[in-house]
C-alpha positions as CSV (number, residue, x, y, z in Angstrom):
1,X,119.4,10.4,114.7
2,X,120.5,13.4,112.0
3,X,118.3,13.7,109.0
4,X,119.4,14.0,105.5
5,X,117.8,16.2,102.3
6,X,118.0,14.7,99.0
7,X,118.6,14.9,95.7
8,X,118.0,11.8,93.1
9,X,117.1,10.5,89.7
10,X,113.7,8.5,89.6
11,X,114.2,8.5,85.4
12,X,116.8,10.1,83.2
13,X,114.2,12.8,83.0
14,X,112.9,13.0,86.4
15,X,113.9,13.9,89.8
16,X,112.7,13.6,93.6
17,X,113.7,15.6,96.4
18,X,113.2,14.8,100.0
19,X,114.3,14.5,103.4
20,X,114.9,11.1,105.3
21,X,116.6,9.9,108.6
22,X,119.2,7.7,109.0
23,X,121.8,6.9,111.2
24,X,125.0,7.9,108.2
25,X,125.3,9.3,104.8
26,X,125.6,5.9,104.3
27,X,122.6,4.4,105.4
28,X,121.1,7.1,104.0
29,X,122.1,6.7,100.6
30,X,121.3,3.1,100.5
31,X,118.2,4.0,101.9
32,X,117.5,6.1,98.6
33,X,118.7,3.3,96.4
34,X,116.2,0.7,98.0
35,X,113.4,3.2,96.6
36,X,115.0,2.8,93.3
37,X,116.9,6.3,92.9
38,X,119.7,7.6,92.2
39,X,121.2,9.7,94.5
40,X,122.8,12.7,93.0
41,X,123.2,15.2,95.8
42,X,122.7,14.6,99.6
43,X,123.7,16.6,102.7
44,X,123.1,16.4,106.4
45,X,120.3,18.8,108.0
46,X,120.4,20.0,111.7
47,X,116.4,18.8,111.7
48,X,113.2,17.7,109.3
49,X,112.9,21.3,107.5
50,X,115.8,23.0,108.6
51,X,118.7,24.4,106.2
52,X,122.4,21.9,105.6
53,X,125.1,21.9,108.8
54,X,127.6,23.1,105.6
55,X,125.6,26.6,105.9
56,X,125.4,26.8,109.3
57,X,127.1,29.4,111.0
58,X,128.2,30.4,113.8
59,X,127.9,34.2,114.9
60,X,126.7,34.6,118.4
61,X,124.7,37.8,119.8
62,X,124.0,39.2,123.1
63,X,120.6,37.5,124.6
64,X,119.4,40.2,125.1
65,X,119.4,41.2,121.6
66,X,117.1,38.5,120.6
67,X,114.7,39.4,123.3
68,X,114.8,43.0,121.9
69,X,114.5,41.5,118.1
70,X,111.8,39.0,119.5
71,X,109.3,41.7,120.7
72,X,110.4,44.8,118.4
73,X,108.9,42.1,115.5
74,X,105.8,41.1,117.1
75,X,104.8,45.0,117.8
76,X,105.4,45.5,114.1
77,X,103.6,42.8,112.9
78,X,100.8,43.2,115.0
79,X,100.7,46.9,113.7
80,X,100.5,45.4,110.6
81,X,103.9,45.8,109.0
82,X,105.3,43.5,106.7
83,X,107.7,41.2,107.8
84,X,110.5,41.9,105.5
85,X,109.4,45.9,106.0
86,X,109.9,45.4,109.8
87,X,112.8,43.4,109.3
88,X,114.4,46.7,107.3
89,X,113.1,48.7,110.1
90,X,114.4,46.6,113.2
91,X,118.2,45.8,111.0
92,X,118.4,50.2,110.7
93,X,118.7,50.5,114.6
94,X,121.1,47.1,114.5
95,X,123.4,48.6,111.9
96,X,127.4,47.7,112.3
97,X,126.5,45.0,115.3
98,X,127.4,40.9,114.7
99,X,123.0,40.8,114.8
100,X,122.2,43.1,111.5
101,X,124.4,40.2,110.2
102,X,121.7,37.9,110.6
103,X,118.9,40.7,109.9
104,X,120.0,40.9,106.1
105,X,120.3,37.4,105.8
106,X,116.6,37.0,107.3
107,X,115.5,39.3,105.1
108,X,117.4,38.1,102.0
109,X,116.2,34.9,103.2
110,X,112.8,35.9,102.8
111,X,112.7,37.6,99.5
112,X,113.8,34.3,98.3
113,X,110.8,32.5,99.7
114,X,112.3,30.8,102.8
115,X,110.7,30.4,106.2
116,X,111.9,32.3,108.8
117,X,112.5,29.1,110.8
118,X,114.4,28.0,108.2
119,X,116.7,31.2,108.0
120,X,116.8,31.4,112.3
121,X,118.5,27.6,112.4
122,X,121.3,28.7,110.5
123,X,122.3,30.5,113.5
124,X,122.4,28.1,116.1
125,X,124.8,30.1,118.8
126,X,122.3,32.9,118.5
127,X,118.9,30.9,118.1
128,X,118.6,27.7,119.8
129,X,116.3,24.5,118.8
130,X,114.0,25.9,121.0
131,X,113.6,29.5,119.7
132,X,113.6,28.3,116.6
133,X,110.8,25.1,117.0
134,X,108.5,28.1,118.4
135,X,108.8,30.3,115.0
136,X,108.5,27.0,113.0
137,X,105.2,26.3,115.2
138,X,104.3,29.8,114.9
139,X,104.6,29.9,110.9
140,X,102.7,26.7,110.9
141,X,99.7,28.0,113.0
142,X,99.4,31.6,111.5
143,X,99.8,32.9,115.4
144,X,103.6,33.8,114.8
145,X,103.0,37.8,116.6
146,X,102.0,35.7,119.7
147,X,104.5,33.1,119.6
148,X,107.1,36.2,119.5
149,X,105.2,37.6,121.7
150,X,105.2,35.0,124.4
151,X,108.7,34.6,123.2
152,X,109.9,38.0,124.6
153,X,107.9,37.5,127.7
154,X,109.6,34.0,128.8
155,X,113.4,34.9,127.7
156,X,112.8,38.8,129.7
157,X,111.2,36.6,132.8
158,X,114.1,34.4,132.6
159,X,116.5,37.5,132.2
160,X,114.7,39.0,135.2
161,X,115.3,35.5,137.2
162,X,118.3,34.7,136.3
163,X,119.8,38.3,136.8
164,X,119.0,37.9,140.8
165,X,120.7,34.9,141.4
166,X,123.7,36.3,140.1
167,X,123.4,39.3,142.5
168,X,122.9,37.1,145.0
169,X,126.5,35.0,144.2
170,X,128.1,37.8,143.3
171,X,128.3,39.8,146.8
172,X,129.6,37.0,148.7
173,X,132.4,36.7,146.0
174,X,132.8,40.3,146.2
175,X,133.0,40.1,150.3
176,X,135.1,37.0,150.1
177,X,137.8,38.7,147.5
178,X,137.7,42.1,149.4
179,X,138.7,40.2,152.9
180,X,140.9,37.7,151.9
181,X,142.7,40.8,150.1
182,X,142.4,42.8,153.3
183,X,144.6,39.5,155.1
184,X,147.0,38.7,152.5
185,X,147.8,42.8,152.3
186,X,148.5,42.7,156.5
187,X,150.2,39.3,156.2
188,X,152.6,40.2,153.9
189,X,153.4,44.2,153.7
190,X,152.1,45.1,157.3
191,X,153.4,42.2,159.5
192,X,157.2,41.9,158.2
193,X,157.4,45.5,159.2
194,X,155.9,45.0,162.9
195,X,158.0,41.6,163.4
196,X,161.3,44.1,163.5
197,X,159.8,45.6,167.0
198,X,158.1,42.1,168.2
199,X,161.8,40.8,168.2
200,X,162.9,42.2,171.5
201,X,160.2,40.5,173.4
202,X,161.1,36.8,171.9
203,X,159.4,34.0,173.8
204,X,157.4,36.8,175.7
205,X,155.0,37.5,172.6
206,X,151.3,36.6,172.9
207,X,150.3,33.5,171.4
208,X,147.9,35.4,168.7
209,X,150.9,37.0,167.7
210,X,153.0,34.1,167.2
211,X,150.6,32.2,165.4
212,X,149.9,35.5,163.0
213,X,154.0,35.3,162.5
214,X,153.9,32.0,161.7
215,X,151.2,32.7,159.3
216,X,153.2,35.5,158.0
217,X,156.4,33.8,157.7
218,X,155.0,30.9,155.7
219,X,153.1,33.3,153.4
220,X,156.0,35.2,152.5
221,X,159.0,32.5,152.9
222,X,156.2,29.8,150.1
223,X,154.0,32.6,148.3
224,X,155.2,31.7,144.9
225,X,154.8,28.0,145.5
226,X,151.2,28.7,146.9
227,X,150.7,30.6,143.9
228,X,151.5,28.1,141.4
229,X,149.6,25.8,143.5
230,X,146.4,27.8,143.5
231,X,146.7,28.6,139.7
232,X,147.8,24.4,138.9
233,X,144.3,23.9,141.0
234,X,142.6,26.5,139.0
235,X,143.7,25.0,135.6
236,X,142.8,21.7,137.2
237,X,139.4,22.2,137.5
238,X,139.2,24.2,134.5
239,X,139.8,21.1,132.6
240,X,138.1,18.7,134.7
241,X,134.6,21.1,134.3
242,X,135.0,20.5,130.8
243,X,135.2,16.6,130.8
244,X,130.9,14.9,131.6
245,X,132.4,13.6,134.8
246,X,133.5,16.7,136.0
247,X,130.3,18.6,134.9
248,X,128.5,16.1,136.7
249,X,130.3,16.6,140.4
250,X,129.9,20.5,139.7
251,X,125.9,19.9,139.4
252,X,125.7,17.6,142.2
253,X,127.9,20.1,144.5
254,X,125.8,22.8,143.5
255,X,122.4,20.8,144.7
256,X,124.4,20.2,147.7
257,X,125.3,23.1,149.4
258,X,123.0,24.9,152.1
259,X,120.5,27.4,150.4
260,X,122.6,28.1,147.3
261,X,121.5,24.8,146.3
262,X,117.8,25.3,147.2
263,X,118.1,28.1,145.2
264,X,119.5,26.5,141.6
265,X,117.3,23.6,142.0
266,X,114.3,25.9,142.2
267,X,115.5,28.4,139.5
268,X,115.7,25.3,137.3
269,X,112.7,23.5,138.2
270,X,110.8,27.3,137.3
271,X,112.9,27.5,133.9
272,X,112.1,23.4,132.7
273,X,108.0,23.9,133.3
274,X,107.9,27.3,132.0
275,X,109.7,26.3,128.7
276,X,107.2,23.3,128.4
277,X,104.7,24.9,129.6
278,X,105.4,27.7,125.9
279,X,106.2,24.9,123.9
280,X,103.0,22.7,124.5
281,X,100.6,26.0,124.3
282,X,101.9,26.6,120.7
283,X,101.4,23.3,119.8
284,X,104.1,21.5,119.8
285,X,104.2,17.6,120.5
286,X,104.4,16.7,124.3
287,X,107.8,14.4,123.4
288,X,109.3,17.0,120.5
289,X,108.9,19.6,123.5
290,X,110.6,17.3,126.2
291,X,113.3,16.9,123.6
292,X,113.5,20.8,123.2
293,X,113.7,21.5,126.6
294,X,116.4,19.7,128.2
295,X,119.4,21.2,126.6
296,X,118.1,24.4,128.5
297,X,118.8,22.4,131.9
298,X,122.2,23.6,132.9
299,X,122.2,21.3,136.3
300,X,123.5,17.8,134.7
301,X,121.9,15.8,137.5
302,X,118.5,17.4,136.5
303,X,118.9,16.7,133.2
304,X,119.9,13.2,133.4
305,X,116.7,12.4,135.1
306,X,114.7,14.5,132.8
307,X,115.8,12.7,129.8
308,X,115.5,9.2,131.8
309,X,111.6,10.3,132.3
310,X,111.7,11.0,128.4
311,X,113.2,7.3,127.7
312,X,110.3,5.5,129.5
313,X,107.7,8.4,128.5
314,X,108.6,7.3,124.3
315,X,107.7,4.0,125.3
316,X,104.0,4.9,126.6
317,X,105.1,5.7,130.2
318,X,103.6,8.6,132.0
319,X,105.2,11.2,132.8
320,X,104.6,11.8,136.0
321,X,104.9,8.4,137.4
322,X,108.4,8.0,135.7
323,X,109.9,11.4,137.1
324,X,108.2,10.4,140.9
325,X,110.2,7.1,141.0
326,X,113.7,9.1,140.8
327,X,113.0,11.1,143.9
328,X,115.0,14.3,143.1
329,X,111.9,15.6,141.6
330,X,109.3,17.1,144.5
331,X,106.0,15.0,144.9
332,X,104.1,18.3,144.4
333,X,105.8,18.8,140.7
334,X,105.1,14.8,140.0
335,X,102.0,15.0,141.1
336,X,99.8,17.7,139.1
337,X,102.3,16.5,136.2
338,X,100.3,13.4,136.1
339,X,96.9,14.9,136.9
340,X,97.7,17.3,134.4
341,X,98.6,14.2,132.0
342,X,95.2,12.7,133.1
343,X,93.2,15.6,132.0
344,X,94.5,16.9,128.9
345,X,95.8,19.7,130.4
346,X,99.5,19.7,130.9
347,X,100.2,23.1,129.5
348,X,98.3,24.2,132.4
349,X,100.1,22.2,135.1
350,X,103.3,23.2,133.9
351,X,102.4,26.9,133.5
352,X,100.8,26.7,137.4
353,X,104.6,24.5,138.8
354,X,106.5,27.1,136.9
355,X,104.9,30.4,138.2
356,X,105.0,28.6,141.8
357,X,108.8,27.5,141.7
358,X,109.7,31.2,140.2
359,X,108.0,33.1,143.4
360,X,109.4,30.5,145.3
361,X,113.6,31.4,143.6
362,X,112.6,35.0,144.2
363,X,112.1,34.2,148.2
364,X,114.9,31.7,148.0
365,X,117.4,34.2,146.7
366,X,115.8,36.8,149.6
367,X,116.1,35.0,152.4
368,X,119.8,33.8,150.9
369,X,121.0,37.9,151.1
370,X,119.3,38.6,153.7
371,X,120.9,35.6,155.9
372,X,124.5,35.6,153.7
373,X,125.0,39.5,154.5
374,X,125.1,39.6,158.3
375,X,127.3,36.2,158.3
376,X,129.9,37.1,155.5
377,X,130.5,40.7,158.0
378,X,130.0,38.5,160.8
379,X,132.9,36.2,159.4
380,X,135.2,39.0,157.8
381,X,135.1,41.0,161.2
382,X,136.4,38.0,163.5
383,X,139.5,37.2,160.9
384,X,140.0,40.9,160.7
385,X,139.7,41.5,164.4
386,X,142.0,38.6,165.5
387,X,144.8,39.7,163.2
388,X,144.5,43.4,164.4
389,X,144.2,42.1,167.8
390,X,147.2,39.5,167.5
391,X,149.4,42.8,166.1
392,X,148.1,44.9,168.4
393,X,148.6,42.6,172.2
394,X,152.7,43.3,171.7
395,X,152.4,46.7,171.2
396,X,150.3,46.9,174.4
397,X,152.7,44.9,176.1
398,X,155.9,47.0,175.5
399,X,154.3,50.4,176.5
400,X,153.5,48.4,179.9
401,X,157.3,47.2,179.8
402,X,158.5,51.0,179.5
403,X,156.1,52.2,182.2
């Protein structure tokens, strides 16, 4: 439910300002009235304390930037600089990037008296709710070095993580694109020019070879209409990734397929506990935290669950008991959730699942090179070989013919 900040007349002479939550502007403004004021001014807020949506906007920076931004403020401050001084110092080595954009409005920000929290939602494409709940919990506590701190940490761990697993996908994309190039390339320029020779020896060819100029012939004969028909797929699914549905078949295919899926399920399990794990050390409210955290889950079918566990948990559920009864969540993560529940400690269990399921995506993605290598050459070399094979058998056959 959106919240509003207010503007209204109690008396002639005085006036009330405040925040409130309501469903509409218009709820929320007969809301107001009940209390006997007048509204004057009211606009929509992104959260309790955060600036209006009208000032929101929307300039996005490299993540890494804000990991830089996150840990070049934290050393300063902990050297005991100034925040606006260290601000001035961090926006000199930012100067003519999209980010000094949002340094000199931080800093402007600040002179004016405003909470950095408050300046950081603005930018919602560059700081998300989560990033900026930590400041805000930060501010609140007087520890805001270590929440930066512990904010560069989690986002260069998750840069680190997430930067294998696309190494991992990208060489089998790489090997894929390199030998379906490799056939296309011999089916349609080599092929044509060896069929000319393979003519003479008609229904005498070897059946490799015919089946190659079959291939060949169809290739070259529909090529545009398998074109359009790969590019009409590809704008497709495009579209269909964009619609819930379609987001939610990508997830569950992911989960499905044969280490690849072992591997996201495990990166994401690692990414949802350590994120709780942060936002429950600094303070934060176990259910504000849940809230936080799942727009981080990319995987749909996670989330769903997730948020399911959430549902029962805002009605005095546990936790742990709720997430067990969906089964897409291992016992061992249910578990020490619930004894971490039990004992007060659940900072603790998620810190101890998150550092497990993070050692356990580093073997995952490991064991997925070193099994995907040898089978992706394996694979390339048998298509390869039967094509220069199938080309090669006539060529044998007519220098037996002339001897």
């Amino acid at each position: 439910m959106p919240f509003y900040r207010y503007r209204a007349k109690v008396t002639p002479q005085k006036i009330a300002e405040g925040t409130l939550e309501a469903p509409n502007k218009e709820m929320a403004i007969k809301l107001i009235e009940e209390k006997g004021y007048f509204p004057v001014k009211i606009e929509e807020i992104l959260e309790r304390g955060a600036v209006p949506i009208s000032t929101v906007v929307p300039i996005k920076v490299k993540y890494q930037e804000v990991t830089v931004f996150s840990r070049q403020l934290a050393t300063l401050i902990k050297a005991g600089v100034p925040i606006l001084k260290a601000l001035e110092v961090i926006s000199q080595q930012s100067h003519g990037s999209s980010f000094s954009r949002i340094l000199k409005d931080m800093y402007d920000g600040l002179k004016e008296g405003a909470k950095l929290s408050s300046v950081l939602a603005r930018y919602p494409k560059a700081f998300s709710s989560f990033y900026v709940a930590m400041i805000q919990a930060g501010e609140d506590s007087g520890n805001l070095k270590e929440v930066l701190f512990r904010l560069a940490d989690y986002r260069k761990a998750q840069e680190d993580i997430l930067s294998k697993v696309k190494l991992a996908s990208l060489y089998p994309l790489i090997m894929g694109f390199v030998g379906i190039g490799t056939i296309i390339f011999m089916l349609t320029f080599v092929m044509p020019r060896l069929m000319r020779i393979f003519k003479d020896l008609g229904e005498n060819l070897p059946i490799p070879t015919k089946i190659l100029i079959a291939i060949s012939s169809y290739i070259s004969e529909q090529g545009i209409f398998l074109l359009i028909g790969v590019v009409a797929f590809g704008v497709l699914v495009a579209y269909g990734l964009r619609r819930k549905s379609g987001k939610r078949i990508l997830s569950s295919i992911k989960l499905r397929i044969p280490v690849f899926g072992e591997l996201v399920f495990k990166r994401e399990l690692a990414r949802l506990c350590r994120t709780l794990e942060l936002l429950i050390q600094s303070g934060i409210p176990v259910l504000r935290a849940i809230e936080l955290t799942a727009p981080i889950i990319d995987n749909g079918i996670i989330r769903k669950y997730f948020l399911e566990g959430y549902k029962e948990l805002k009605q005095g559920a546990s936790l742990g008991q709720t997430l067990k009864k969906f089964k897409v969540f291992p016992v061992f993560m249910t578990n020490l959730i619930a004894i971490g529940e039990s004992s007060g400690s659940l900072d603790v269990s998620f810190g101890e699942l998150a550092t497990a399921y993070e050692k356990d995506t580093e073997e995952t993605v490991k064991a997925f090179t070193t099994v995907l290598e040898p089978l992706m050459i394996l694979g390339m070399g048998l298509i390869v070989g039967f094509v220069v094979m199938a080309m090669l058998l006539p060529i044998f056959q007519i220098n037996l013919m002339i001897r």
